[in-house]
Structures are given as structure tokens and as C-alpha cells.
N, C-alpha and C positions, 0 to 999 in steps of 0.2 A: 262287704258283709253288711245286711240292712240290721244286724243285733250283734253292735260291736260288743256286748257283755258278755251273752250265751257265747258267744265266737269266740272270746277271749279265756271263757272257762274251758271250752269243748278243746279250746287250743292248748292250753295248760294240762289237760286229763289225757290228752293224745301224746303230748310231750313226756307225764310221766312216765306213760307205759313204752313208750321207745326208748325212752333212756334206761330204763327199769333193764335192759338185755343187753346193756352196753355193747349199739351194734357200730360196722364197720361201715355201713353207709347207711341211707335210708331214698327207698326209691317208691314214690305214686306214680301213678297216670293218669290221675286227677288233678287237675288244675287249681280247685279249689282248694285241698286239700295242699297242692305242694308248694301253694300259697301260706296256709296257715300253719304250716309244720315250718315252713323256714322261719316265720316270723319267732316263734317259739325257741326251735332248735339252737344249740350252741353253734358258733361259726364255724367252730374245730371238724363238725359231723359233717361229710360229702351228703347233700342230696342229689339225686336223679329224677328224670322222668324216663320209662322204660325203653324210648326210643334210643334217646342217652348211650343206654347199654348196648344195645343192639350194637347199633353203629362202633361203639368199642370195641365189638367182639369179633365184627368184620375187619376191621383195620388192624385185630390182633394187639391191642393195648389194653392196658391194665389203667381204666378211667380213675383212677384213686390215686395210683402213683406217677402218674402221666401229670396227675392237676386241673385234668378237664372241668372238675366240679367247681376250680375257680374262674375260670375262663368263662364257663358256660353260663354263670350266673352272674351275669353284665349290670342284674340288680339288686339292690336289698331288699326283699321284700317287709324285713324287719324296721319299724318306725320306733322313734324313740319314745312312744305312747301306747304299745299296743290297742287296737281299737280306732287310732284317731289317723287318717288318711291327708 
């Protein structure tokens, strides 16, 4: 992000309103986005990217209680500064 502050608020105001629904996962298909929503989100919340699912829906699993959402995220996108890379 070339405006870690706006990026950092916009990721805070995204954050409240998904938490705001206490959901059971949280799935983009935006990159950027499923960049800055992990950085934010609690570790507890599965994120996806819709492919994600697809692919879980073929193999007949249940991505959430499978664990795929730990598996699949190989990284943190979460830094111990948000904003600072």
C-alpha cells in the first residue's frame, strides 16, 4: 500500500463492519483486499479467496472444519505495525 495511514484507517472501518455481523468466515477475490482484511481480522476468523471454496465444494469438505483456512494461509499477512512492511 503506497498510503499506509488511509490503508490502515480504510482497514480498521472494513474490519469494524465484518465484525459488526459476527460472521463464520470472510471470503474476497480481491487480493488487495484479502491482504488488508487479514492484516486487521482476528486470527480466530477463516478467511477465503472464492477459488478457496470452489475447490472445497468439489472435494465435498467443509473448508472451516477441514482447517483448510490454516493450511492455506502459509503467510501472515498481519505485521506487528500495521502499515509498516
Amino acid at each position: 500500500m503506497v498510503q499506509p495511514d488511509a490503508g490502515a484507517e480504510l482497514g480498521r472501518r472494513k474490519i469494524a463492519n465484518v465484525m459488526s455481523v459476527t460472521p463464520d468466515a470472510v471470503v474476497t477475490g480481491n487480493p488487495g483486499c484479502l491482504l488488508q482484511i487479514r492484516r486487521y481480522l482476528p486470527a480466530v476468523v477463516p478467511m477465503f479467496h472464492p477459488i478457496q471454496l470452489v475447490d472445497a465444494s468439489i472435494r465435498g469438505v467443509d473448508p472451516i472444519r477441514a482447517g483448510e483456512w490454516h493450511a492455506s494461509a502459509g503467510y501472515d499477512a498481519r505485521t506487528p505495525e500495521p502499515g509498516r512492511f
